[in-house]
C-alpha positions, 0 to 999 in steps of 0.5 A: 610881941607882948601880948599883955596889956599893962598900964603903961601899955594902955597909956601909950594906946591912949595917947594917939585916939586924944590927939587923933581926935584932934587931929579930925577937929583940925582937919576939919577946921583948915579944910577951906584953908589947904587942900588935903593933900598938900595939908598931908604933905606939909605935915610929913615935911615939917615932921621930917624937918623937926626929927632930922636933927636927932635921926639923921644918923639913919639916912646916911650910907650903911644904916640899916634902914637901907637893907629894909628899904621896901619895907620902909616904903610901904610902911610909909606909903600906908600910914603916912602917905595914905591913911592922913591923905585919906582922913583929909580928903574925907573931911572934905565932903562928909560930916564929922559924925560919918567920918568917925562911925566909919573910922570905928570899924577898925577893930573889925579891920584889924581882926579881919586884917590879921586873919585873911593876910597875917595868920592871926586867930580871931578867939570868941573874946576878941568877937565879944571885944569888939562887940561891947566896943562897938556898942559904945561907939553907936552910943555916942554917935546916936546920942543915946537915940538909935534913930539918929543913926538911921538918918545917916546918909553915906557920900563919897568921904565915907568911902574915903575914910574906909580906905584910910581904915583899911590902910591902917590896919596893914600898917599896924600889923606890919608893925608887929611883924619885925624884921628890921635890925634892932639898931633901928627898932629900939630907936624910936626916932629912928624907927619913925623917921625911916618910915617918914622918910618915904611917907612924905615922898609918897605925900610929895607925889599925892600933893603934886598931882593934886597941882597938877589937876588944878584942885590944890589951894594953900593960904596963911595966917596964924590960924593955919599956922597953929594948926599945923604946929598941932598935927605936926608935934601932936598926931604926927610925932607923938601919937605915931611914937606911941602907937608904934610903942603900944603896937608892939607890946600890945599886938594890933588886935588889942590896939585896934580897940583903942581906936575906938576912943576917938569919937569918945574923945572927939565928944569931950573935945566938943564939951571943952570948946564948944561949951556942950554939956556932956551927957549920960550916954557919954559914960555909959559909953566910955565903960562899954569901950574900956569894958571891950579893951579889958575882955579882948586883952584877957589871957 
């Protein structure tokens, strides 16, 4: 596992914190639309449904998926069937501000993660990484004014969130622990479709006890009709190819940083739709972020 971060590399880390901060816009959105566990179980069988025509191949009898199967499972369970079921259903009860301040403690997830469960070391720059980091996400929900993030009041989306954190953190350390065949690893398709596999059969259980307890509601229209077309071609295909990628060359503790994007994204998207004019402490807080990303990925 590379531990370097080149250009490419952060690209690909980029890439998934823009469509992931979307992807929080539109949960958010649809929220009064579709219950969050069938949203997430929808979007696993749409992306599975978009990826069978060129990974079928990994499904039938003697692919090597088979022989790894537990481990598939549980990636699937982490980064399909809970982390989005998670996101969603915190979307429900908790403002966008909340949700995203909780989701920026992933690089202390990551760290924390990697050190209890995978042997990792956590070295001073990586410390001093997240501490510039984290600086830059409190910048940005603060508004530049600390006293706006005393006024936050914690409700049980919060918790929610935390655990989707938590989720994926084990899954993006599992995905720097190989151990499947290279036949399936070096196949992106395939890598992700055996993962999806089992994600949205986990997904497909969540959503059903959701029915069963009477909180579940689906309705129509284009608008829910587009927003699933985004989440499923965007975080859910794309943004999961390139963290999967970026993972792997970068490690998790340097990509944990990246995570921290999104609320930065998230204001940038609010100054695109929303016409609000972005503010000085936006860059400030995008130098503190990248400033992080460059002292944790240092040799």
């Amino acid at each position: 596992m590379q531990q370097r971060l080149t250009p490419g590399t952060a690209l690909l880390l980029t890439v998934p914190p823009l469509l992931w901060a979307g992807n929080a816009v539109v949960g958010r959105l649809v929220r009064e639309m579709v219950s969050p566990m069938t949203l997430n179980f929808v979007r696993w069988l749409l992306a599975f449904v978009l990826l069978l025509p060129i990974a079928a191949a990994v499904l039938r009898r003697g692919s090597p998926l088979w022989a790894h199967w537990k481990r598939f499972a549980i990636l699937g369970l982490l980064g399909n069937g809970c982390y989005n079921a998670f996101q969603y259903l915190a979307l429900q009860t908790s403002t966008p501000i909340n949700v995203t301040l909780v989701g920026s403690s992933m690089p202390l997830w990551m760290l924390a993660t990697g050190t209890l469960f995978f042997g990792a070391r956590v070295k001073s720059r990586d410390l001093a990484g997240a501490a510039l980091s984290m600086l830059g996400v409190l910048l940005v929900l603060s508004r530049g004014r600390w006293s706006e993030l005393l006024a936050l009041r914690l409700v049980p989306g919060d918790l929610y969130m935390m655990l989707a954190t938590i989720a994926w953190a084990f899954y993006s350390w599992m995905l720097a622990r190989t151990h499947e065949p290279a036949a399936v690893r070096q196949d992106w398709s395939a890598f992700l479709m055996a993962q999806l596999v089992f994600g949205a059969a986990w997904s497909g259980a969540f959503a059903a006890g959701e029915w069963a307890l009477g909180d579940a509601y689906i309705g129509g229209g284009w608008l829910l009709a587009a927003a699933l077309a985004f989440i499923v071609i965007g975080p859910a295909i794309v943004a999961y190819r390139c963290w999967g990628a970026g993972v792997q060359r970068a490690g998790p503790q340097v990509a944990g940083f990246f995570t921290n994007l999104t609320p930065l994204f998230a204001a940038l998207m609010s100054a695109a739709f929303l016409k609000e004019t972005p503010h000085w402490y936006h860059g400030v807080a995008f130098v503190l972020i990248v400033g992080g990303i460059w002292v944790s990925s240092r040799r």
